[in-house]
N, C-alpha and C positions, 0 to 999 in steps of 0.2 A: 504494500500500500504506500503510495508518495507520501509523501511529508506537508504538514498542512502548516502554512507559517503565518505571521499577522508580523510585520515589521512595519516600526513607524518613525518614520524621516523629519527630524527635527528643523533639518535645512541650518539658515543663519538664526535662531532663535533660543534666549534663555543665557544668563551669565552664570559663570560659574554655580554659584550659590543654588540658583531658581532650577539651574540644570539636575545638580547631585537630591536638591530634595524631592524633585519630581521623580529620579528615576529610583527614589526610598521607597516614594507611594507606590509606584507601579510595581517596585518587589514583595511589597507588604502584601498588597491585592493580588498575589496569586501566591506567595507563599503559605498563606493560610488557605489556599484550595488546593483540592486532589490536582494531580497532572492533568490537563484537557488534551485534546485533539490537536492540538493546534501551539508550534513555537514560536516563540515569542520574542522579537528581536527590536533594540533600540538601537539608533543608527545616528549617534550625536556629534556634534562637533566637536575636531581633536582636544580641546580645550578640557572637555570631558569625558572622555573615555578612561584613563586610569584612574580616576577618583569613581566613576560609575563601575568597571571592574569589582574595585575593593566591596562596593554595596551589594551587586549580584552575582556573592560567592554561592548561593546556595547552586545555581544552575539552571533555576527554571526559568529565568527571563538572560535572553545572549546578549550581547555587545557586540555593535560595528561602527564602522566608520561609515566618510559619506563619498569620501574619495581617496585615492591616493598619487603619487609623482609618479610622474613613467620613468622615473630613473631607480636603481638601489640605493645610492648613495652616490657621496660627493658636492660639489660647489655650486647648487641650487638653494639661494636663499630662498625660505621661505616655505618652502615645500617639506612634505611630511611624507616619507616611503613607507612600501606596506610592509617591511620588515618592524620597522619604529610600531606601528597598529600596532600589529603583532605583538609587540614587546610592552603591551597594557595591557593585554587580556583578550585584547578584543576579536572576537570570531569568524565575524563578518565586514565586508566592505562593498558598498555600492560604487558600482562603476558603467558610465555612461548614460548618467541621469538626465533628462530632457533639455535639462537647464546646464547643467555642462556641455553639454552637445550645443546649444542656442547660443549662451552668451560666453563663453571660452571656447567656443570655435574646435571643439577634442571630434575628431575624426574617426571614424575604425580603425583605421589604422594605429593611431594610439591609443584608443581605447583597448585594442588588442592587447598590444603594446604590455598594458598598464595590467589586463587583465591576469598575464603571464607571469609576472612579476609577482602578482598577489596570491594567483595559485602557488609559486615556489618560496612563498614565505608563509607558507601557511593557510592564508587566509580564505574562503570559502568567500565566491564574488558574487553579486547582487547584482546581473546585468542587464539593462533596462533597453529597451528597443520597441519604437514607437514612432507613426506616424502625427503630421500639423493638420490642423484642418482643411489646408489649399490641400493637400495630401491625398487625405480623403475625400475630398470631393469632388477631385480633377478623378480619382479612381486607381490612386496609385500604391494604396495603402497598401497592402498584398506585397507589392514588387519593393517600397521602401520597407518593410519590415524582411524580408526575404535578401537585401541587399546590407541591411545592417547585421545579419546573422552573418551568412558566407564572409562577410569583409574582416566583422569583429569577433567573431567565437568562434569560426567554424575552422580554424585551422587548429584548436588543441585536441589532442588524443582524448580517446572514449574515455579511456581512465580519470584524464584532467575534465570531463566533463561533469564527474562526479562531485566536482568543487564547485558547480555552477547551479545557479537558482535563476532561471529567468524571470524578467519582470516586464509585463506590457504596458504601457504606458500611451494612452492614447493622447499624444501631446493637447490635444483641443480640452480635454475635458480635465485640465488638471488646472488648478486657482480660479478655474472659470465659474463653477458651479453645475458643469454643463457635467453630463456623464455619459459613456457608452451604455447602450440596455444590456440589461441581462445578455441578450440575444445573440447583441455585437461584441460583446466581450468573450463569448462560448464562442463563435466563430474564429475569430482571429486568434484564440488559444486553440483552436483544437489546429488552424492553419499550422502555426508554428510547431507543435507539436509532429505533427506529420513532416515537417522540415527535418528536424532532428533524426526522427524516424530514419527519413527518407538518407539524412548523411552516415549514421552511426547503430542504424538498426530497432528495433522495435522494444528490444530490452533498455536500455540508455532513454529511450521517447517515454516509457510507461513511467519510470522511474523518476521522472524533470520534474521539479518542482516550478511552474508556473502562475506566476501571482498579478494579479490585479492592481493597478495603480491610476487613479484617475478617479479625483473626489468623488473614493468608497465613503462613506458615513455611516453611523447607525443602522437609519432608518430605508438602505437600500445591502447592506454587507450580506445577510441570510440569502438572500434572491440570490445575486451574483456568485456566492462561495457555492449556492446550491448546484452550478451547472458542472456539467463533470469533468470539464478543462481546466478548472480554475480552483487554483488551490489555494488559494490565502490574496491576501494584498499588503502591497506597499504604500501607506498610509503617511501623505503629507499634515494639512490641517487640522484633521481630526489626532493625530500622533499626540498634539502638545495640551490635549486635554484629558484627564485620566477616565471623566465617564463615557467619553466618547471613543476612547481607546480601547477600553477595557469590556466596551460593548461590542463594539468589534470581533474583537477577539472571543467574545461568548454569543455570537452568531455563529461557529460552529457548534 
């Protein structure tokens, strides 16, 4: 059976302080419940990652990042490598998120890049690939999520796949308030899915963890998790409030 996950992307939001007590609350509210369906991942800025570590020793809620350098090391001010992640605790790392893609200009090819790097330090990648709305409606959606896989993930071994969580991102419906339906979200996961298939065999496709990202809420997460392509989401807006998180995540 896949893995059912609910990860929530803090983005640029929360200072230190506001960050480590939020992610106290969210260990507290599942520490006191049985293990669910579904794991549970916080995805914060480096700022907070090894102080968020220290708090969710117990296991049931993971730690990632939200990016990482395309370099290992060396004379890049400013940048953070995923060995460094690594070296807080942390599990997981989002890479190639719609907004890196848009306004950092990060390509497949670095995205690749970067992804590579964070498989051989460890880290388990959260790779995001997603069509714009001009995208979708010229009808190209299909062939840009098809062209960001082959460019960006599809060059690592089945093995290395095993470190990868997809995550679909319908760029139109994320801070918009707009959402793909149920309908459109089952279709373009089950497309991808048979992509994978189609590269690395039927064993590796059943097993992908493929998540939902595009203002999930509450009051729409049950519908969407219910279709049988879609295994969790990656949760912007809703991420930085704990009822809305944490409902989420008990809509499986």
């Amino acid at each position: 059976m896949r893995k059912k996950i609910v990860a929530g992307n803090w983005k640029m939001n929360m200072d230190l302080a506001e960050g480590l007590k939020f992610t106290a609350s969210i260990d507290k509210y599942f520490k006191d419940k049985p293990s669910g369906k579904a794991q549970v991942i916080l995805c914060t800025p480096f700022i907070h990652l090894a102080g968020a570590s220290d708090i969710l020793k117990h296991g049931k809620v993971a730690l990632g990042a939200q990016n990482c350098a395309s370099e290992a090391s060396g004379a890049y001010t400013g940048e953070v490598s995923a060995w460094m992640i690594k070296s807080t605790g942390a599990e997981y790392v989002i890479i190639g998120h719609s907004e890196r893609r848009t306004y950092y200009h990060e390509d497949d090819k670095l995205l690749s890049k970067k992804t590579l790097l964070a498989i051989n330090s460890g880290l388990k990648v959260i790779f995001c690939i997603g069509e714009s709305l001009n995208e979708r409606e010229s009808g190209k959606h299909f062939l840009i999520v098809k062209r960001q896989l082959e460019e960006g993930l599809f060059t690592l071994t089945e093995n290395q796949m095993d470190m990868i969580v997809l995550a679909y991102e319908p760029v139109w419906a994320i801070g918009t308030g707009l959402t793909a339906s149920p309908e459109q979200a089952q279709e373009m996961h089950k497309y991808i899915r048979d992509l994978v298939k189609e590269k690395y065999g039927n064993e590796c496709a059943k097993k992908m963890p493929i998540l939902y990202g595009g203002s999930c809420k509450p009051s729409n997460a049950a519908e969407i998790f219910s279709k049988p392509d879609v295994d969790g989401g990656l949760i912007g807006g809703a991420a930085l409030k704990k009822e809305d998180f944490t409902a989420i995540v008990e809509a499986f």
